[in-house]
C-alpha positions as a Markdown table, in Angstrom:
| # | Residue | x | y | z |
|---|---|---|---|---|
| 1 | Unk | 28.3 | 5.2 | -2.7 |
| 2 | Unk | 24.5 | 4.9 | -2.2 |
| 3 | Unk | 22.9 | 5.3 | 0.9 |
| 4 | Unk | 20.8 | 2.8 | 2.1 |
| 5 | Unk | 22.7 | -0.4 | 1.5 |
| 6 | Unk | 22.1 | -2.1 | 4.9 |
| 7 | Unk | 18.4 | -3.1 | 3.6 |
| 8 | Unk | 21.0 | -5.2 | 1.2 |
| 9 | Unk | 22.2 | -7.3 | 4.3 |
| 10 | Unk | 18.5 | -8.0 | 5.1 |
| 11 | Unk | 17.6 | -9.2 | 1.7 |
| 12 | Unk | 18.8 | -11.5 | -0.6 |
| 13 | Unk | 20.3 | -10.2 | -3.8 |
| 14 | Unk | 17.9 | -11.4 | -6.6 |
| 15 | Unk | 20.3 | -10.6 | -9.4 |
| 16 | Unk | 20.5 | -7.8 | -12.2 |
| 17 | Unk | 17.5 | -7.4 | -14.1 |
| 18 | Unk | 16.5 | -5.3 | -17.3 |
| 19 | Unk | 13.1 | -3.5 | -16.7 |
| 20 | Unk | 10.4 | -2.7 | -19.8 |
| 21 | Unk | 13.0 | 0.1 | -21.1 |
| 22 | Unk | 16.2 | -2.2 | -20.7 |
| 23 | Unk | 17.7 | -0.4 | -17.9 |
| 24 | Unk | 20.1 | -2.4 | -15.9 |
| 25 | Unk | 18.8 | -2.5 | -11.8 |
| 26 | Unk | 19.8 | -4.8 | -9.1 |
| 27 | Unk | 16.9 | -6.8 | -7.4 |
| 28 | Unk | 17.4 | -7.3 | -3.6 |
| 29 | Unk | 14.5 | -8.8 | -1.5 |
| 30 | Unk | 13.6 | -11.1 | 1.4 |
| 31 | Unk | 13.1 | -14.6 | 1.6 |
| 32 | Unk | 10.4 | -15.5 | 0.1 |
| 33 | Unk | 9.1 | -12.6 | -2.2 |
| 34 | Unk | 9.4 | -11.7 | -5.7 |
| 35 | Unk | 10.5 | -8.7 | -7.5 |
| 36 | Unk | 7.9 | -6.5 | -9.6 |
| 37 | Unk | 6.6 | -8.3 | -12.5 |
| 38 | Unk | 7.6 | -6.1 | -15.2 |
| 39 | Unk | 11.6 | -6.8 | -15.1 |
| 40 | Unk | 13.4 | -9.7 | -16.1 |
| 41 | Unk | 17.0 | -11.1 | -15.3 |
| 42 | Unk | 20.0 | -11.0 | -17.0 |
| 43 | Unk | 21.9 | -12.5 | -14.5 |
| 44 | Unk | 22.5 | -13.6 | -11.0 |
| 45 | Unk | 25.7 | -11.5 | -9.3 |
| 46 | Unk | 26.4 | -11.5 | -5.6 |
| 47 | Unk | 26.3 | -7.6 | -3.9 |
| 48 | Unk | 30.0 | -6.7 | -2.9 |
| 49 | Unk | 30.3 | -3.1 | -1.3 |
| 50 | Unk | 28.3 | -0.1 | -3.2 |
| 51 | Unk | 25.6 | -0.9 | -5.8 |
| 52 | Unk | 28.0 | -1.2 | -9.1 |
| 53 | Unk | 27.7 | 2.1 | -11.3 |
| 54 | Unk | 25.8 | 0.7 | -14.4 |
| 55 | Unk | 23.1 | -0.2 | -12.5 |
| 56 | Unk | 20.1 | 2.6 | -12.8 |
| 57 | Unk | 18.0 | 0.8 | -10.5 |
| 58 | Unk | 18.1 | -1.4 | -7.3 |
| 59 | Unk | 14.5 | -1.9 | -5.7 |
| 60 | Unk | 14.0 | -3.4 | -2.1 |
| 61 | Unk | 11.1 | -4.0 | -0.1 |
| 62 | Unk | 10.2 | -1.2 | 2.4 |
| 63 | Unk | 7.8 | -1.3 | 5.0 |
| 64 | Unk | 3.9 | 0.7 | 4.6 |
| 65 | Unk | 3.2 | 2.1 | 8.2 |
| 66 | Unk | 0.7 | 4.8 | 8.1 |
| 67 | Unk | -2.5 | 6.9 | 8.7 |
| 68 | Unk | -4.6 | 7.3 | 5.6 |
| 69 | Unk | -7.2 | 9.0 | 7.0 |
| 70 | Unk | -8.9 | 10.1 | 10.4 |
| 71 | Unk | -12.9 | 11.2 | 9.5 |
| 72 | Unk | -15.6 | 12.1 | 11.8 |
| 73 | Unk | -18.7 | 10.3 | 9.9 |
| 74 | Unk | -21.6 | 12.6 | 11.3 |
| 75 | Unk | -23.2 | 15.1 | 9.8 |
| 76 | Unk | -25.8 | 15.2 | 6.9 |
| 77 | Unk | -24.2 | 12.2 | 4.3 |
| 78 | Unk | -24.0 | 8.5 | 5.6 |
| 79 | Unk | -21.0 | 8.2 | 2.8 |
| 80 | Unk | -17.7 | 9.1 | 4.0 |
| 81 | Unk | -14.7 | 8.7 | 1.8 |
| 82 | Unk | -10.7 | 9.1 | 2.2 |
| 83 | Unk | -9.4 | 12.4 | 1.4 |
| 84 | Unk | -6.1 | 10.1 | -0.6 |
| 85 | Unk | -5.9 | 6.7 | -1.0 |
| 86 | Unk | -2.6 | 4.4 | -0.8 |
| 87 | Unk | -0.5 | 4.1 | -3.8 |
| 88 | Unk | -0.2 | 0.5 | -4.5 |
| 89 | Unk | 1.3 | 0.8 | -7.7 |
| 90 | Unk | 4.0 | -0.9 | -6.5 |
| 91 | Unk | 3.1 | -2.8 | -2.9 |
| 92 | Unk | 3.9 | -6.0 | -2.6 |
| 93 | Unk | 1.5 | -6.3 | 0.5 |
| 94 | Unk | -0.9 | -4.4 | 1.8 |
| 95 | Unk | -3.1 | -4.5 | 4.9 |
| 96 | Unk | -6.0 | -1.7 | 5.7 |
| 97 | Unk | -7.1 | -1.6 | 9.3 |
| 98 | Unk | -10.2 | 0.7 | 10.2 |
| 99 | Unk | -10.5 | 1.6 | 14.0 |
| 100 | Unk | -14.0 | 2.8 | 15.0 |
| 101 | Unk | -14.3 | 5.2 | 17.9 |
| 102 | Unk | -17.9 | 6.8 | 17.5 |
| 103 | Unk | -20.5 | 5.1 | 19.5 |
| 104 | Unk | -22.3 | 3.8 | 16.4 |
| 105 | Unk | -22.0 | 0.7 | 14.3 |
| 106 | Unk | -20.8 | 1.7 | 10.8 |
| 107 | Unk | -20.4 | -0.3 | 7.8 |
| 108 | Unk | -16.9 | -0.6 | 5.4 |
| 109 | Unk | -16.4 | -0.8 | 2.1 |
| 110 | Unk | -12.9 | -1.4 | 0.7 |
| 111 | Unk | -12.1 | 0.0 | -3.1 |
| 112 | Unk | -9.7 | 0.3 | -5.6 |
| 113 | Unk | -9.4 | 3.2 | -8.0 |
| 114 | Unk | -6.6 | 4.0 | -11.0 |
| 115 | Unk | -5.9 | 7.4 | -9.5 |
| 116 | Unk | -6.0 | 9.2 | -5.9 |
| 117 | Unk | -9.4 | 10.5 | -6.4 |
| 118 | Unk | -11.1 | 8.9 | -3.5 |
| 119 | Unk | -14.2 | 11.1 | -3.9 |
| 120 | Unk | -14.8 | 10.4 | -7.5 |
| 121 | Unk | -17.1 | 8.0 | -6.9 |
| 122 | Unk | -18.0 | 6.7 | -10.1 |
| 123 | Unk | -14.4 | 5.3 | -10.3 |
| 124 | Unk | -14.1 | 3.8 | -7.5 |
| 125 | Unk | -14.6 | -0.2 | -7.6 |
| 126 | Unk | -16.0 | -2.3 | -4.6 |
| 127 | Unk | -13.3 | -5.2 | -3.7 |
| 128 | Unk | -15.0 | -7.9 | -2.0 |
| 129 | Unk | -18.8 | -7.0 | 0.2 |
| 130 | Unk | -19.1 | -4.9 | 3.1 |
| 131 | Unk | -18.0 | -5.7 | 7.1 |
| 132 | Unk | -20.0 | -4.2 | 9.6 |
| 133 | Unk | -17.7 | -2.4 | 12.3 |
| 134 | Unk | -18.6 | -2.3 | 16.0 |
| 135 | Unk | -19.1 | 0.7 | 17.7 |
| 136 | Unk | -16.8 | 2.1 | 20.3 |
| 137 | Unk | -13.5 | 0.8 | 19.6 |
| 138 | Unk | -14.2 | -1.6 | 17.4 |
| 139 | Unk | -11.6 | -2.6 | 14.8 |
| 140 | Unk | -11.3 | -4.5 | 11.5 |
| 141 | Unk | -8.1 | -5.4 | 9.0 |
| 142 | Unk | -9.2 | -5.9 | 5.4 |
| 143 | Unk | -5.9 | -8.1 | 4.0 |
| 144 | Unk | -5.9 | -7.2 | 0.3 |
| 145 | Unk | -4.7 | -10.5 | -2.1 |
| 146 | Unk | -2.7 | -7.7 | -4.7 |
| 147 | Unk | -2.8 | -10.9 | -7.3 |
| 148 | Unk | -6.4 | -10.9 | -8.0 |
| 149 | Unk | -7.6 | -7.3 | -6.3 |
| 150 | Unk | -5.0 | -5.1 | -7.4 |
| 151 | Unk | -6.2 | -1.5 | -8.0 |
| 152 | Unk | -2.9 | 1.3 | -8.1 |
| 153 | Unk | -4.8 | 3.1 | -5.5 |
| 154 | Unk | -6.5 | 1.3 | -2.5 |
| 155 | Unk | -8.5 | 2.3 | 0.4 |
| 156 | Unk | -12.1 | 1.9 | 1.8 |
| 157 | Unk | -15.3 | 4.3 | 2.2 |
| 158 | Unk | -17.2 | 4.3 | 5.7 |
| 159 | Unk | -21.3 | 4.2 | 5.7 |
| 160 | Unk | -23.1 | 5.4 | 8.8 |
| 161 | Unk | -26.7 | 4.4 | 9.7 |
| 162 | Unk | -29.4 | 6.5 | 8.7 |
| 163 | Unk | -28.9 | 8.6 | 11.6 |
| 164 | Unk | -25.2 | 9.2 | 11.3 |
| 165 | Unk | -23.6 | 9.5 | 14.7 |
| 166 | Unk | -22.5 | 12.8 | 16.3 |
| 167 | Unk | -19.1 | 12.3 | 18.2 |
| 168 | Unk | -16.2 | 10.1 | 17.8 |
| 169 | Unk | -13.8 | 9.1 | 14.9 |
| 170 | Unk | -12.6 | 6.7 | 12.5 |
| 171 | Unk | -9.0 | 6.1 | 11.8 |
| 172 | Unk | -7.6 | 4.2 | 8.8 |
| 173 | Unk | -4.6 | 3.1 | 8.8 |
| 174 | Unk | -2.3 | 1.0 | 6.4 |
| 175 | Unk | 0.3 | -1.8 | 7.0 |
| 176 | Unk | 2.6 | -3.8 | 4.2 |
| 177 | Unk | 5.6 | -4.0 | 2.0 |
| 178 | Unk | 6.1 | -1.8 | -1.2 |
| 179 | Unk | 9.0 | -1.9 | -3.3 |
| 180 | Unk | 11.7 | 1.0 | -3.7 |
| 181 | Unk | 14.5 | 2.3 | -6.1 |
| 182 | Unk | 17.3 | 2.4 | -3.8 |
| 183 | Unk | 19.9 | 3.4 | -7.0 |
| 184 | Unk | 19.3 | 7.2 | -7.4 |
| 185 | Unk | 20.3 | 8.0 | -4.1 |
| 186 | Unk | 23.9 | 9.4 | -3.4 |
| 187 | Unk | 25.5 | 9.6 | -0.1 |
């Protein structure tokens, strides 16, 4: 039996699909969204009870909930990037929020790259202009549209002034829905 199927009662069973490789999987998710592009179906079969033992994969939405980064943007460089940046390669939705707790105004860039390498800046691509941040608990969300922005790894860079300031911190966090193989887990 596979762990996990209670996410099945919260979603509606899309049907069995083949994937790029022609795997069999099982496609559960909620009103309302679609699977992962690269699949297709085969056909449309109510759950009943444990995921069926053919199937190799069965994806479900799962919540994103989590601190990226917290950086302390003083010292000698006004550019400040993430130390990792979210895997998106397979997010369905995806929602950056930058909370400013130095007593400057900063500026934030979000950008996309195809690996984690958030310091390599030379592959790092600008998605949409900059948004200047308040100082002292100011707080922005950058909601990312995955159909025409879509990088596999997302995240932002922070600019100070020219004189940086010298307490305080930035938090990123990110919010949204990415999608999960449920399958390969065993109870």
């Amino acid at each position: 039996m596979v762990s996990g199927i209670a996410p099945l009662v919260a979603g509606i069973l899309v049907g069995y699909w083949l994937d790029k490789d022609g795997r069999r999987l099982m496609v559960v998710c909620p009103p309302g969204q679609t699977p992962p592009a690269d699949i297709q179906p085969i056909s449309y079969l109510p759950p009943s009870g444990p995921l069926p033992p053919r199937v190799q994969e069965a994806y479900i939405l799962e919540p994103i909930s989590a601190r990226l980064v917290e950086v302390a943007p003083y010292g000698i460089s006004t550019t400040y990037y993430m130390e990792h940046l979210l895997d998106a390669r397979l997010a369905a939705k995806v929602l950056l929020v930058v909370d400013n707790g130095c007593g400057t105004t900063l500026t934030v860039q979000v950008v996309g790259h195809t690996q984690d390498t958030p310091t390599e800046s030379g592959g790092l691509v600008n998605i949409g202009g900059t948004q200047t941040i308040a100082a002292d608990g100011g707080r922005l969300g950058f909601g990312i549209d995955l159909t025409t922005d879509w990088y596999p790894y997302l995240g932002v860079t922070i600019l100070s002034p020219s004189t940086p300031p010298t307490t305080g911190l930035v938090t990123v966090w990110a919010y949204g829905q990415r999608w999960r193989n449920i399958a390969q887990q065993q109870v």
